[in-house]
N, C-alpha and C positions, 0 to 999 in steps of 0.2 A: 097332563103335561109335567113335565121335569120341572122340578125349582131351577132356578138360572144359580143360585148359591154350588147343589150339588151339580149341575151341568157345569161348572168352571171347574170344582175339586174335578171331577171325572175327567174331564179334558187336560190339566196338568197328571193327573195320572198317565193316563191314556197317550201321552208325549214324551213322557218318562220312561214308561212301559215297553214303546216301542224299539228304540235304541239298546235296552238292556236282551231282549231278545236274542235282537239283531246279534249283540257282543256273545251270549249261548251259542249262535247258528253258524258264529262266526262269519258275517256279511257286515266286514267294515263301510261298503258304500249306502245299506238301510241308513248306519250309524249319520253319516256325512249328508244324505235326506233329511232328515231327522233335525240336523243341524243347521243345516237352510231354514225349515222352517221356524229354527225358532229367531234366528237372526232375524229371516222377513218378518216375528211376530216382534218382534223390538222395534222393526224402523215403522210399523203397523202402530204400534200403539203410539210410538210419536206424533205419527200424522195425525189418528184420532186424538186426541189433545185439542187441535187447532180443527179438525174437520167435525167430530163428531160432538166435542163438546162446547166449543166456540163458532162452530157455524163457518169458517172459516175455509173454502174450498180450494185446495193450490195444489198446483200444478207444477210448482217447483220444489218441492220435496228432496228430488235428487240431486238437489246442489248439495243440501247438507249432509247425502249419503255419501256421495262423492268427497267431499271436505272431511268426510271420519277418514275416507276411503286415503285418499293421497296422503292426509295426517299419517296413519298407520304407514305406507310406504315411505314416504319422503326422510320418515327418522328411524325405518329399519333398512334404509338403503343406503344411506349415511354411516350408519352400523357395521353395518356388512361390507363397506368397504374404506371403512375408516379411516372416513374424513369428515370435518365436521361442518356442520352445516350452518353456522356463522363464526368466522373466524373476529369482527368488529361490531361495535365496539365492546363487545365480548363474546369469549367463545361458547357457542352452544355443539355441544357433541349428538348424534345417535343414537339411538338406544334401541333396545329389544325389548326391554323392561314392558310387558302387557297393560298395569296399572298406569303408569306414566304417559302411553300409547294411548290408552282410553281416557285421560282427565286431557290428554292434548286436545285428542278430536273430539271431546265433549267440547271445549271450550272454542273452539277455534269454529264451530257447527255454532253454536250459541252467539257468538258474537257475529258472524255473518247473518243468523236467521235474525238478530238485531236491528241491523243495517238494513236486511232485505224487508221484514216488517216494517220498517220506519219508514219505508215507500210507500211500500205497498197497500197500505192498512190506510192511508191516505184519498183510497178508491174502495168502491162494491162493486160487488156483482163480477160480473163479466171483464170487466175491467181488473181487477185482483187476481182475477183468474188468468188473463193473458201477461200481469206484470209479473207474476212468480214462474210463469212457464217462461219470460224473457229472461229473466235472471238466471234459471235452470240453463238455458241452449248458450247465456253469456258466458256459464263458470265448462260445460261442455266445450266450446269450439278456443276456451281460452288452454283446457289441456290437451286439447289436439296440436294447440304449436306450442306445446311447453317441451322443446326438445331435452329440455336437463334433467326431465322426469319420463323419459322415454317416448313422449308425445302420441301421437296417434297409434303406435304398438303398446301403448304401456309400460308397466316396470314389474319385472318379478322379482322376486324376496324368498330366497331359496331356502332357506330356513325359518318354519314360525315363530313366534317373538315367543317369550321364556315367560312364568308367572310362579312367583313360591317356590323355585325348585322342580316344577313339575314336569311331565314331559307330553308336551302341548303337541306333539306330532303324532300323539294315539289319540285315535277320533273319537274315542267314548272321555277320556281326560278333555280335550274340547270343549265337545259336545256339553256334559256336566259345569265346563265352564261358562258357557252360553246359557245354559239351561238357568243355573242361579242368576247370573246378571237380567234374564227374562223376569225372575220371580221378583228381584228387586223395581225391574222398572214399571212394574204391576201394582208392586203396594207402595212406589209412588204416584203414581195416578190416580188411583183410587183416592188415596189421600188427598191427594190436591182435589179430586172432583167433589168430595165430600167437605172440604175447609170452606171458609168464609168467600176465599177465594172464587172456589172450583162453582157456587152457588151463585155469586157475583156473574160469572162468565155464563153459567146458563140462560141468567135470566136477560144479560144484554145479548145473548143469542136470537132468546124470544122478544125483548121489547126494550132496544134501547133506552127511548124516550123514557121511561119509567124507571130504569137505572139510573140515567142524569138527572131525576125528580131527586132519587135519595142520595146526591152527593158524589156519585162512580162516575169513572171517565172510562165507557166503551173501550175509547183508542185504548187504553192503557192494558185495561184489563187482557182484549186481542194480541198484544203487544208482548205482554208476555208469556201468555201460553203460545204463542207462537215459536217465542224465542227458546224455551223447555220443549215444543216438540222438535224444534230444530237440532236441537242437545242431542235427545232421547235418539234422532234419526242419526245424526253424528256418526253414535256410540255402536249401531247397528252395522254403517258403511266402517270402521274399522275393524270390526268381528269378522265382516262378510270379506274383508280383504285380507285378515290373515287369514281367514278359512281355506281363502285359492290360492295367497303368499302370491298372490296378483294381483293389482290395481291400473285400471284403464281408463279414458275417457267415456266408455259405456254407460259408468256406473252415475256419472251428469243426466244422463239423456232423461227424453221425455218422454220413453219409454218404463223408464224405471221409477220416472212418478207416477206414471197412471198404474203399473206395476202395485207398489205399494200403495195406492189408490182401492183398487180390486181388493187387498186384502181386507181392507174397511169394511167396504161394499157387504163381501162374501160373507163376513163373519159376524155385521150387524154394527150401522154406523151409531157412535153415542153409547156402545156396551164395553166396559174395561176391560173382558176379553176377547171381544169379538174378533180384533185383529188374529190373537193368537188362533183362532178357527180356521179363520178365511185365509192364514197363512197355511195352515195344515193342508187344508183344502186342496189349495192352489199349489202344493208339491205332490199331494197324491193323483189330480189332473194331470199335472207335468209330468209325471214319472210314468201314468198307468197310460193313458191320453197318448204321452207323444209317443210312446212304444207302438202304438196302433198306426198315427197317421203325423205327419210332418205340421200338417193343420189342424194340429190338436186345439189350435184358438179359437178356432169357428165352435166347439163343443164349450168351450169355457165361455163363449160368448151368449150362447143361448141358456146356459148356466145360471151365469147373471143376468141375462135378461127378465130370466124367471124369478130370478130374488127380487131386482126391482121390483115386479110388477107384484108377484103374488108372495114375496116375506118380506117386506120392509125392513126387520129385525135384524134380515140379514139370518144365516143358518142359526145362531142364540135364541134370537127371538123365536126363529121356527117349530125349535124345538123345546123351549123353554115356554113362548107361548105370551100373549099380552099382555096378562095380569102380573107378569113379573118389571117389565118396562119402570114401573118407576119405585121397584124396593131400595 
């Protein structure tokens, strides 16, 4: 079996890789593949934070994908037609500005995922599970009649928002921009999994009772890896919304939490990259899959059914193998 150390270098290779080809072969839309998956491997690694490392199963995800998503629109639509988007008690303008776009919907992801864990976390089990999928369909059918944001059609943003001087409309320039912001959100995690912290959250994953022996408040510790992968999912739905320079109320649904749900699954729940796999994954399915049949989900279904049942690991572990689980 593969060490899981060199099975992650090889897969940020191998993610790398493919895209620079792609720019040889001249197939801008490999490149714009390529960049889905690493968006989905950003809002992936969020989720697993609160899923994979806190035990934490929700099903509202895509609120906070959504809240990067409309962040990135609401203040490059205000931008682009220049006016501002609070005139009292003082003016806030627009912007294009990339950095300023992503510390918005970081922030504005983090304090809703705040508010929605400070419900939520309140309840287990099944109950958690149906409060984060209510808050999900609340912030969904709230931008279906949000007519000033184009409501049920959405709002497009004809121009990509700007970073360094760059020129963010050539998809390998992008793409490289996602690709670093993945590698950052990566050797944050790991961090946090490995700190006092990240140790704290495991073991009230495995046995509350015995974290409140030594002093730890469960709620709390939940609470805020919750609110960090709400961030981390954020910063994905703003990437993923200037990718298409469209933002919809789709990107609420609960469709797109079980969505990034799958990528956990796929790539092996409780592994720092696993997301990024089961992201890869789940674009080379989508892309090769739905070329053949419209109901390419029934093949992704029996996919994961098969991980469940026979890799646990998820494809890391599969191929990385048991003895790696707890390096």
């Amino acid at each position: 079996m593969i060490r899981e150390g060199v099975l992650n270098a090889g897969l940020l290779i191998l993610l790398l890789a493919v895209p620079l080809a792609a720019l040889m072969l001249d197939e801008p839309f490999i490149i714009t593949l390529a960049t889905r998956a690493v968006i989905f491997a950003i809002a992936g690694v969020g989720l697993n934070l609160a899923l994979g490392f806190g035990g934490l199963v929700s099903l509202g995800h895509a609120a906070f994908f959504g809240i990067g998503g409309y962040a990135m629109g609401i203040l490059a639509a205000h931008a682009q037609s220049y006016t501002p988007l609070m005139t009292w008690p003082l003016v806030i303008e627009g912007t294009k500005s990339m950095p300023v776009i992503w510390l918005t919907a970081t922030f504005a992801s983090a304090v809703a995922a705040l508010g929605i864990g400070a419900l939520s976390l309140r309840t287990t089990g099944v109950y958690f599970i149906m409060i984060t999928l209510a808050f999900g369909q609340m912030f969904y059918f709230f931008a279906i009649s949000w007519p000033a944001y184009g409501g049920e059609d959405g709002l497009s943003i004809y121009v990509r928002n700007s970073f360094a001087g760059l020129n963010m409309m050539d998809p390998m320039t992008f793409f490289l921009t996602c690709y670093a912001l993945l590698l950052a959100v990566l050797w944050l995690v790991a961090r946090i999994v490995k700190s006092p912290f990240g140790l704290a959250l495991g073991a009230a994953r495995q046995n509350e009772d015995r974290v409140q022996a030594v002093g730890q408040r469960p709620f709390t510790l939940y609470l805020v890896a919750f609110t960090i992968s709400g961030a981390v999912t954020g910063l994905a739905g703003a990437l993923f919304a200037d990718l298409n320079r469209f933002v919809s109320p789709t990107m609420f649904s609960w469709q797109t939490s079980g969505e990034i749900m799958v990528f956990v699954i796929l790539g092996g729940v409780g592994r720092v990259f696993g997301p990024v796999a089961g992201a890869a994954l789940f674009i080379v399915l989508e892309h090769v899959l739905g070329g053949l049949s419209e109901f390419w989900h029934i093949y992704l279904g029996a996919i994961l059914l098969g991980i469940v049942l026979f890799a646990r690991g998820g494809l890391i572990g599969l191929l990385a193998g048991r003895e790696v689980a707890d390096d």
